[in-house]
C-alpha positions as CSV (number, residue, x, y, z in Angstrom):
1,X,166.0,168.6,40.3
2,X,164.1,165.2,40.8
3,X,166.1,163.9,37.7
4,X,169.8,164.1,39.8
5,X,168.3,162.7,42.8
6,X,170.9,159.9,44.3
7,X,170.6,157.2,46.7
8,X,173.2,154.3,47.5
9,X,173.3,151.1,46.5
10,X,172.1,148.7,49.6
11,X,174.1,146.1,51.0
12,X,172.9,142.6,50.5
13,X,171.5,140.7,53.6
14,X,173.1,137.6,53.8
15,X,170.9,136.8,57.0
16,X,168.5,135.8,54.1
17,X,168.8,132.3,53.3
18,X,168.4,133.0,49.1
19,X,171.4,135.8,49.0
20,X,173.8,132.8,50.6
21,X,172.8,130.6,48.0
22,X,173.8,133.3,45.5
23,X,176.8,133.7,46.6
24,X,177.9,130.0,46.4
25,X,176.2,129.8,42.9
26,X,178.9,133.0,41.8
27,X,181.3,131.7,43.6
28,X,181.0,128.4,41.0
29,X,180.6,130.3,38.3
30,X,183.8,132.5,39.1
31,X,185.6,128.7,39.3
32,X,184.2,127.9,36.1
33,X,186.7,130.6,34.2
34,X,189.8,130.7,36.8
35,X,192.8,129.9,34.8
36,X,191.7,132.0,31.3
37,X,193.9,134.0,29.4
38,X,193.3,138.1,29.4
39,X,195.1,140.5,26.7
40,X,195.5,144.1,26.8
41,X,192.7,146.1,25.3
42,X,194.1,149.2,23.0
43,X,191.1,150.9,21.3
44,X,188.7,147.7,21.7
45,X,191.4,145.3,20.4
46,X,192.5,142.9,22.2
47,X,196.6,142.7,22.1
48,X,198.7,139.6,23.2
49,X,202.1,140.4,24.4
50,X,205.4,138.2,25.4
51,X,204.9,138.8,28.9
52,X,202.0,137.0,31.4
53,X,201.4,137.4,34.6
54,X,199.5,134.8,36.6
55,X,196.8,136.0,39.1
56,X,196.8,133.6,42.2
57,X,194.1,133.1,44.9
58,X,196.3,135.0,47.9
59,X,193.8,132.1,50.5
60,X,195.3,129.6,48.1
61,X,198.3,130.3,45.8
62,X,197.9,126.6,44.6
63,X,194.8,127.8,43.1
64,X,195.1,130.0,39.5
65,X,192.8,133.0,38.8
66,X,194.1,134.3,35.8
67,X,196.5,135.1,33.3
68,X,197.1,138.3,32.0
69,X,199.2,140.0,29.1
70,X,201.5,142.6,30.6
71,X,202.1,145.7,28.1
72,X,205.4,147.3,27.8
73,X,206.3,150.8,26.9
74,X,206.1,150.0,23.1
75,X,202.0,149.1,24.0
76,X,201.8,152.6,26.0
77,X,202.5,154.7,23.5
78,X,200.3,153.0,21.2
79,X,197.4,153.5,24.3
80,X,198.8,157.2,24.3
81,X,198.4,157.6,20.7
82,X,195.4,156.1,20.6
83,X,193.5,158.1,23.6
84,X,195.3,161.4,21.8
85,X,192.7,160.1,19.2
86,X,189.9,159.5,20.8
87,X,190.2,162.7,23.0
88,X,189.3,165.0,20.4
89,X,185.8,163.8,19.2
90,X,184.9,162.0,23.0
91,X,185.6,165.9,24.6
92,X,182.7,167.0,22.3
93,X,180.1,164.1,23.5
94,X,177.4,165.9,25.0
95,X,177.6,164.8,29.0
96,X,174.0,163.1,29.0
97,X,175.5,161.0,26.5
98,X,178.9,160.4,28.7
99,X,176.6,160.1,31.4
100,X,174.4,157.6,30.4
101,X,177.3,155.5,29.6
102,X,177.7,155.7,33.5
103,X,174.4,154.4,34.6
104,X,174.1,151.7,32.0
105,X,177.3,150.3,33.4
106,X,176.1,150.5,36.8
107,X,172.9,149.0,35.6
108,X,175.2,146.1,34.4
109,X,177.3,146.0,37.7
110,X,174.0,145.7,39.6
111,X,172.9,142.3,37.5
112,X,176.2,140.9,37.9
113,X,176.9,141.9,41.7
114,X,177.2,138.6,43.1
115,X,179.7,137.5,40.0
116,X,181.3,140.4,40.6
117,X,181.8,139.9,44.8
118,X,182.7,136.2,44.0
119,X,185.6,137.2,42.1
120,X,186.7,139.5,44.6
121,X,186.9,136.9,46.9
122,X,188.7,134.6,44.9
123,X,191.3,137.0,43.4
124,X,191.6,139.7,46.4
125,X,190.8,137.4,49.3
126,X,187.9,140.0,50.4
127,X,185.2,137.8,52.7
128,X,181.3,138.1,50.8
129,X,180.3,141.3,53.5
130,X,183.6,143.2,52.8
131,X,183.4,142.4,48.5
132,X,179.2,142.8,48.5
133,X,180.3,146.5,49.7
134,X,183.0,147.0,47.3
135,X,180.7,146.1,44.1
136,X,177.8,148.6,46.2
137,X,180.4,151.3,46.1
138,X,181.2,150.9,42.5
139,X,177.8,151.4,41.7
140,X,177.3,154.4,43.7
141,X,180.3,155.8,42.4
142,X,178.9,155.5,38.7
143,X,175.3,156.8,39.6
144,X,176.8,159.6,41.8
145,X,179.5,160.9,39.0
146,X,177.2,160.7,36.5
147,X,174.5,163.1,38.2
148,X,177.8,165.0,39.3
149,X,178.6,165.9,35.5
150,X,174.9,166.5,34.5
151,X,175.0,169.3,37.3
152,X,177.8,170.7,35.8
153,X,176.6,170.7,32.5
154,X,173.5,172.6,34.0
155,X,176.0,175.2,35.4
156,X,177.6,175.9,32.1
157,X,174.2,177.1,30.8
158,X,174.3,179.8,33.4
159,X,175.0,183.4,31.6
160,X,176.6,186.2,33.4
161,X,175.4,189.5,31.5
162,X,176.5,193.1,32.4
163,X,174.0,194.8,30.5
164,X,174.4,196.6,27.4
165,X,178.4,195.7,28.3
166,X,179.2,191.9,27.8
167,X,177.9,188.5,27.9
168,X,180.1,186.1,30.2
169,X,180.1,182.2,30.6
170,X,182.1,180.2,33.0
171,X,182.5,176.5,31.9
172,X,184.6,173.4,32.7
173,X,186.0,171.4,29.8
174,X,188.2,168.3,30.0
175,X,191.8,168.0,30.7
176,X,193.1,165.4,28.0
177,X,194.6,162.0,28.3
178,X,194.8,161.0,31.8
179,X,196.8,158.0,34.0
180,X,194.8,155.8,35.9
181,X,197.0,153.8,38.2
182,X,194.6,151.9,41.0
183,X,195.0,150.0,43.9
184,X,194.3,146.1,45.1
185,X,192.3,146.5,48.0
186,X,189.5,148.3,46.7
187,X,189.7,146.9,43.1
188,X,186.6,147.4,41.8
189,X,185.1,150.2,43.9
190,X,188.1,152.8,43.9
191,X,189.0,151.3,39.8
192,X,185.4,151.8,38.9
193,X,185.8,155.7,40.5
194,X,188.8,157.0,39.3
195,X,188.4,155.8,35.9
196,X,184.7,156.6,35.5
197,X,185.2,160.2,36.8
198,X,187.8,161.1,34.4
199,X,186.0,159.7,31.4
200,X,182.6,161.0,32.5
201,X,184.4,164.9,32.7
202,X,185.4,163.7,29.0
203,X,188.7,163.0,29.1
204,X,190.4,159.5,27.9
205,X,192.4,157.7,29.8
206,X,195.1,155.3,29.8
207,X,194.6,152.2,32.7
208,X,197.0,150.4,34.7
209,X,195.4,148.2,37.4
210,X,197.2,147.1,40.7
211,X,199.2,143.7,39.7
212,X,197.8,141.6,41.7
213,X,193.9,141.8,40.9
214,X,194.1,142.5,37.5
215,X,191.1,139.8,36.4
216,X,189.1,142.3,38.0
217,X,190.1,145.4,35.9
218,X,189.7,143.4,33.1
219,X,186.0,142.1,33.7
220,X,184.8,145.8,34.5
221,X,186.6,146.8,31.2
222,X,183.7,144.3,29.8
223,X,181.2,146.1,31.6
224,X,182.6,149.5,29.9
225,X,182.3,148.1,26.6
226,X,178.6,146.1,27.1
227,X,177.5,150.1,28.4
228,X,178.5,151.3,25.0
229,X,182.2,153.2,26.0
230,X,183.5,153.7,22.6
231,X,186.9,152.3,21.7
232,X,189.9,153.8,23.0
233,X,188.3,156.1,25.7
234,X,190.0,153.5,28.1
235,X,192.5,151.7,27.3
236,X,193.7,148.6,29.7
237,X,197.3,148.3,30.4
238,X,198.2,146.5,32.9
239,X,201.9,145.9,33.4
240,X,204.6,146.3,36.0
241,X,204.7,149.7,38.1
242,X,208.5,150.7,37.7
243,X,207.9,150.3,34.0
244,X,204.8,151.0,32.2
245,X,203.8,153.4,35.6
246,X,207.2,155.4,35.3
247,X,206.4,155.6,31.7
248,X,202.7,157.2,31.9
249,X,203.5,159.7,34.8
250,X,206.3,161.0,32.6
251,X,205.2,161.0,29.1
252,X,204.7,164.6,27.7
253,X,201.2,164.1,27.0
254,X,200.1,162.9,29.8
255,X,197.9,165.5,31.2
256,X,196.6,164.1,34.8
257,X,198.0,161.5,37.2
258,X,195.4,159.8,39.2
259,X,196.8,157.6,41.9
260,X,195.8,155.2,45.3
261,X,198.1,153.2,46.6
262,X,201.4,153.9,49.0
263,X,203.1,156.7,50.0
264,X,206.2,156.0,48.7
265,X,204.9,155.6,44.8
266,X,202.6,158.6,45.4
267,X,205.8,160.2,46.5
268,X,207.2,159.4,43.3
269,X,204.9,159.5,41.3
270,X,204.2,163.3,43.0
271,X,207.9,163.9,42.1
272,X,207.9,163.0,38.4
273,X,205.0,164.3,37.4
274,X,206.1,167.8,38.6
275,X,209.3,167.6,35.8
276,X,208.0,169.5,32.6
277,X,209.1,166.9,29.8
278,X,210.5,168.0,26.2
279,X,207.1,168.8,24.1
280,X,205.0,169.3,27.7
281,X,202.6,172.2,27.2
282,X,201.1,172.0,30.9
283,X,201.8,171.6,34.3
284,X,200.5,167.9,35.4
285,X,197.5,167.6,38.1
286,X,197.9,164.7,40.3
287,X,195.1,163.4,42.0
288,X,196.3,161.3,44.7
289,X,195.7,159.0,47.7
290,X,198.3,157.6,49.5
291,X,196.9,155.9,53.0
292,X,197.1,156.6,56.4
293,X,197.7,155.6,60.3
294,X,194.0,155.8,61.5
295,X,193.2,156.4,64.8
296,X,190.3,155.7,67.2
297,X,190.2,157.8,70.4
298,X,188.3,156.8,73.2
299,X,187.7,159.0,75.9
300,X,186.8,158.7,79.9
301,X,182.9,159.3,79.2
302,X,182.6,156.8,76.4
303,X,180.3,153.8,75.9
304,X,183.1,151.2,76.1
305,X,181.2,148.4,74.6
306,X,180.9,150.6,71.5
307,X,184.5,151.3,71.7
308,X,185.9,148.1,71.7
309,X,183.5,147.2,68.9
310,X,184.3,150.2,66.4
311,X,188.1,149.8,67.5
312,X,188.2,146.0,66.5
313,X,185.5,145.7,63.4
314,X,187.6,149.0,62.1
315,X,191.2,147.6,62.5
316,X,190.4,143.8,61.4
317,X,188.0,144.0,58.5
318,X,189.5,143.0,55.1
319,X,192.6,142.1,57.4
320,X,193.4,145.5,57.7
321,X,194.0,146.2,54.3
322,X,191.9,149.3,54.1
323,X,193.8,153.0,54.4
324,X,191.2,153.4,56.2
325,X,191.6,151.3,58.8
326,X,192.3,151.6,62.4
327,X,195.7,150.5,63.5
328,X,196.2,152.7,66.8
329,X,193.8,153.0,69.5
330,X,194.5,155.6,71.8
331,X,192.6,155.3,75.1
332,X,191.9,157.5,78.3
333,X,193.6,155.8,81.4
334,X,190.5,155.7,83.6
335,X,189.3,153.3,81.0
336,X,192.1,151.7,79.1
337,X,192.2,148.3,81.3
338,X,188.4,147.8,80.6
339,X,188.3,148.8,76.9
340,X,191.6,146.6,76.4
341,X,190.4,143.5,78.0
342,X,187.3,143.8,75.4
343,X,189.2,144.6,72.5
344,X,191.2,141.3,73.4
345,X,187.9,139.4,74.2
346,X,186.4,140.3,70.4
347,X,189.4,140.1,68.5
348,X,190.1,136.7,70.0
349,X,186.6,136.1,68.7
350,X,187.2,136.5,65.3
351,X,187.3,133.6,63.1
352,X,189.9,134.0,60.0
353,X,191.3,132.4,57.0
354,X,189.5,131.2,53.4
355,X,187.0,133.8,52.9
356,X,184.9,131.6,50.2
357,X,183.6,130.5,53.5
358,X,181.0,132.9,54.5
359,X,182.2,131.9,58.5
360,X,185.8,134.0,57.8
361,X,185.7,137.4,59.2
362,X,188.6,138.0,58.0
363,X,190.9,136.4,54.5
364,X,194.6,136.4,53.7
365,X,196.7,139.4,53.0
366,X,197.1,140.4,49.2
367,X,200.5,138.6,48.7
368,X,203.9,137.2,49.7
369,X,205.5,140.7,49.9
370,X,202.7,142.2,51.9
371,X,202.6,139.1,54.5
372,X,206.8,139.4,55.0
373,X,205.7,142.8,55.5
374,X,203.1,142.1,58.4
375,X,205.1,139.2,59.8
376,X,208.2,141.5,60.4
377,X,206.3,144.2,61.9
378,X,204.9,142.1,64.7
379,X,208.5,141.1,65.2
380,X,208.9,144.8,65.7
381,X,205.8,144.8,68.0
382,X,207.0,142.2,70.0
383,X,210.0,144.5,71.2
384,X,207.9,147.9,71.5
385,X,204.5,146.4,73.2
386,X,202.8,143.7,75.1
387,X,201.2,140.7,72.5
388,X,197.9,140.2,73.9
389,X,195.9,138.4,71.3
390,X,196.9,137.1,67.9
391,X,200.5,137.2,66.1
392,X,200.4,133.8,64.4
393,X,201.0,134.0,60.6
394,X,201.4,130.9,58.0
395,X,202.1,131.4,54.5
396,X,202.2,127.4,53.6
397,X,198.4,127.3,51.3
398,X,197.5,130.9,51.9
399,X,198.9,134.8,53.1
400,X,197.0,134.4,56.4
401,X,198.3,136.3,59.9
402,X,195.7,136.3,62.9
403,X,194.1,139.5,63.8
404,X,197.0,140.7,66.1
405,X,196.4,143.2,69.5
406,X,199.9,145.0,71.0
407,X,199.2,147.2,74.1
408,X,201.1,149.6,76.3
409,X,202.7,150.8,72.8
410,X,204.3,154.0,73.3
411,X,203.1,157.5,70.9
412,X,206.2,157.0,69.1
413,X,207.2,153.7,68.4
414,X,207.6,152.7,64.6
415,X,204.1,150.0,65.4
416,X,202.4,153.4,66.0
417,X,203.9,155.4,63.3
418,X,204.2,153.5,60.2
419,X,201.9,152.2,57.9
420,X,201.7,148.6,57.9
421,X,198.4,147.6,56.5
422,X,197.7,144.4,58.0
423,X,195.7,143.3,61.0
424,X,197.8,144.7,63.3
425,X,196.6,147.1,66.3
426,X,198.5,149.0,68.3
427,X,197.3,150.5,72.0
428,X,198.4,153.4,73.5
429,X,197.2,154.5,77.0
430,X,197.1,158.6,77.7
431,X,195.9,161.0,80.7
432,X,193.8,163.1,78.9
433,X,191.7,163.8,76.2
434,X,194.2,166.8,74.8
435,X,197.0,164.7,75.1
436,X,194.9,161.9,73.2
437,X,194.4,164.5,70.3
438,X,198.0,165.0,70.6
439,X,198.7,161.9,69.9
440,X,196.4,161.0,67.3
441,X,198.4,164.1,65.0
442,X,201.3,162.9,65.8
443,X,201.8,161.0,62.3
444,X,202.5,162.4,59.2
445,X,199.5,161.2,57.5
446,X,196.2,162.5,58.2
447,X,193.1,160.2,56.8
448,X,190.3,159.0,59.1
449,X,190.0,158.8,62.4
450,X,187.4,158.5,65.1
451,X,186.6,159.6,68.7
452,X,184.5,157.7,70.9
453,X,182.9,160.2,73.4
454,X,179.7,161.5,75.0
455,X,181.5,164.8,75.9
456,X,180.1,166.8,73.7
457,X,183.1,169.9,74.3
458,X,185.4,166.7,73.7
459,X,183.4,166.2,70.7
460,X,183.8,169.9,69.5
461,X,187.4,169.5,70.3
462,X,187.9,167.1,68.2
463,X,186.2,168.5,65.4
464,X,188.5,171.5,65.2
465,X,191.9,169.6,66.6
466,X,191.9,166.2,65.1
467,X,193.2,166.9,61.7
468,X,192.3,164.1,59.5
469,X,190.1,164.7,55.9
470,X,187.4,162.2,57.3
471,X,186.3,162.2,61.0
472,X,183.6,160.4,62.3
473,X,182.1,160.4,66.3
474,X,181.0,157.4,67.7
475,X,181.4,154.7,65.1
476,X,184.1,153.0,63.1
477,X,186.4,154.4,61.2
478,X,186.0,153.4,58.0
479,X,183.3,152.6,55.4
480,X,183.0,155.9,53.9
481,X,179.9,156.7,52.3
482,X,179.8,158.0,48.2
483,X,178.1,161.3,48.1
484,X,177.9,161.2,51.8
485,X,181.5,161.0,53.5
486,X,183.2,162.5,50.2
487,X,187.1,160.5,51.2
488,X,190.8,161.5,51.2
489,X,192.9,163.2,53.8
490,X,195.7,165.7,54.7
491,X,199.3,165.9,54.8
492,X,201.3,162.5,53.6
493,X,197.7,160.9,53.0
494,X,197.3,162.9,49.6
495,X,196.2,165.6,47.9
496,X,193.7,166.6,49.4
497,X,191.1,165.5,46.8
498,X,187.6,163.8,48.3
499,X,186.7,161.2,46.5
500,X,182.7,160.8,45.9
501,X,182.5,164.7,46.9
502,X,181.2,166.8,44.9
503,X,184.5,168.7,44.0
504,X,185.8,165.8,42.3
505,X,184.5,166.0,39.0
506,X,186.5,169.3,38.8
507,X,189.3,167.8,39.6
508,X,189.2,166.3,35.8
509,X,188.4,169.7,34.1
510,X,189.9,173.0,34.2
511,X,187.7,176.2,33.8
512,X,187.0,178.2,31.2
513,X,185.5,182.5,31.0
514,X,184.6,183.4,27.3
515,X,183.2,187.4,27.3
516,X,181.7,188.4,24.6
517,X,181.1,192.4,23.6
518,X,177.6,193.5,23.5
């Protein structure tokens, strides 16, 4: 039906002289607020607690974003009470009504998009191209969920007779009281999804944003209650992981765990949520995403300029701070020198460091821990392949490391193995094209990947052998598309759930028969 008909959001062109301007007015206005105070929000009131966290700039930690009231478990269980609450009259809202809340927040997002990207940029260190698409995503997320649910609410309407036996319906309702727990390096887009998919099914939810960009969370919490969210369907907690995280996965009423962020807390979090708690009626769904080692394989009959493009623009945006991202490339001998030397060529070409300046390809990484993180692995690199471009890092004003190339890696060194997201890429040179699909399953995650071939059997190959939840030929690896490229991936990547698909509503719901005698 013409009323469910979705399209994206588009990208802003910054080649237009006005959208630049924009971007340095919101950029001001963002500077105009850095440094305010933020309290938890428990059914629409706002609670001050004796714990703050300050929100730095991660291009400048000089430079004060925000600072934010962190809740303890004594605030969670008044959230928990609260959504309890508010779950038994928002499970009855009609879904046009739950949907509309949807589109007038993305109606809201849209007007403030350039706000929105500015503040990314200042509290995640995302450069304009890389936040203008995470504000784009939100937005799609919103108008593509809401459609989602009103298709499903079209569904329900469907009767099943046998005649003169029975009348049968199949519906979904709601699950209950959900956890939120989101990740920094999407922190509006993937926030904006998990939360708005869970409260659009009809479910309330309990929030804990990622530490370090919680001004964000808070500001789209705004945009929830300007779109007319009643109280206490969301309710924003942010506070420390171990803590207040621990405390939602394994609270009895918790009824659904959704996660991004690493594979050892999805692990955990996995773990916990599987132990049936004193009072527990159900067995907890977890809805998880846990990131990935990301391969690009380029084989002998390849356009190599292409290649090295999607190889380098798919390991070094956003730093390589995307699960997304590329960090192996695994290339056909008869080619490797060639496709190397260009990969060296355009990463060396990259310019990095404060992204408020439209020039940066490429910002700082999220924090202290994360650059240690990067730093030692290059140390690691150093030992297991050849440094060809980058591996400078300086943590004196900002978290910045230089897009960073290691070839001649070998399939199973950790630099090929582990997850380091950073700008780090490691090369790998094979013989064939099997034993390149070889070794791009040879990790225990299984996200995105791409090949980079006009073989078209290689092609078909690939699309049965290359086990990863998103493939793509002949282009980057990442920037997955909502309602196009529904996203998440196998094994140790997560649970399988695609994200923007059009299973993922369901995810949130559980289904219901009722038969009634004729």
């Amino acid at each position: 039906m013409a009323i469910y008909s979705y399209r994206t959001e588009a990208l802003t062109d910054f080649s237009k002289k006005e959208n630049i301007e924009k971007y340095e007015e919101a950029l001001k206005l963002v500077e105009g607020y850095l440094g305010k105070t933020y309290l938890l929000i428990i059914d629409g009131e706002r609670v001050m607690t004796n714990d703050l966290y300050v929100s730095v700039n991660p291009a400048d930690h000089q430079e004060v974003i925000g600072k934010i009231h962190q809740a303890d478990i004594k605030n969670a269980e008044k959230a928990m009470e609260v959504a309890l609450e508010r779950f038994e009259t928002w499970k009855n809202v009609s879904a046009n009504v739950r949907a509309d809340v949807l589109f007038k927040a993305a109606a809201i997002l849209r007007r403030r998009k350039f706000e929105f990207s500015a503040l990314m940029t200042k509290e995640a260190g995302k450069p304009w191209i890389e936040a203008d698409a995470d504000v784009a995503e939100a937005i799609d997320f919103l108008e593509y969920y809401g459609r989602q649910m009103l298709e499903l609410e079209e569904k329900d309407k469907v009767i099943l007779s046998r005649r003169d036996l029975e009348r049968n319906e199949f519906k979904y309702i709601p699950l209950g009281v959900g956890a939120i727990i989101t990740p920094w390096n999407f922190p509006l887009a993937i926030l904006t999804g998990m939360t708005t998919a869970a409260v659009v099914a009809g479910n309330t939810v309990l929030l804990k944003p990622a530490i370090t960009t919680q001004v964000i969370a808070y500001k789209f919490m705004e945009v929830l209650e300007a779109a007319g969210l009643p109280n206490g369907v969301v309710n924003f907690i942010p506070g420390d992981g171990p803590e207040i995280g621990e405390y939602m996965v394994a609270h009895p009423k918790t009824r659904f765990v959704s996660f991004t962020g690493s594979k050892v807390v999805g692990q955990t979090i996995y773990e916990n949520a599987s132990k049936v708690q004193k009072g527990q009626k159900w067995l907890k769904r977890v809805i998880a995403e846990m990131g990935g080692k990301d391969a690009i394989v380029v084989d002998n009959h390849a356009d190599l300029e292409l290649a090295a493009e999607s190889i380098v623009k798919s390991s070094f945006g956003f730093s390589g701070q995307k699960c997304s991202a590329c960090s192996r490339a695994i290339i056909h001998e008869n080619v490797y020198d060639e496709v190397v030397e260009m990969v060296i060529e355009k990463t060396k070409q990259l310019t990095y460091g404060d992204p408020s300046n439209f020039k940066h390809f490429t910002g700082p990484l999220t924090d202290q821990k994360a650059f240690d993180k990067v730093t030692n692995y290059i140390e690691v690199g150093k030992k297991e392949g050849k440094l060809v471009a980058g591996g400078k890092s300086d943590d004196s004003k900002g978290y910045f490391v230089s897009p960073t190339v290691f070839a001649d890696v070998a399939p199973d060194a950790r630099i090929m193995q582990e997850e380091i997201f950073g700008p780090v890429l490691s090369i790998c040179k094979v013989k064939s094209f099997d034993e390149a699909l070889e070794v791009a399953n040879n990790t225990e995650y299984g996200l995105t990947g791409a090949v980079i071939s006009n073989n078209r059997m290689h092609l078909e190959k690939a699309r049965n052998e290359f086990h990863v939840g998103n493939l793509y030929f002949n282009r980057k690896c990442t920037g997955a598309i909502v309602g196009y490229q529904p996203f998440g991936g196998f094994n140790m990547s997560g649970t399988d759930s695609k994200a923007g698909g059009p299973e993922y509503i369901q995810l949130h719901m559980q289904g219901k028969t009722i038969s009634e005698a004729l």
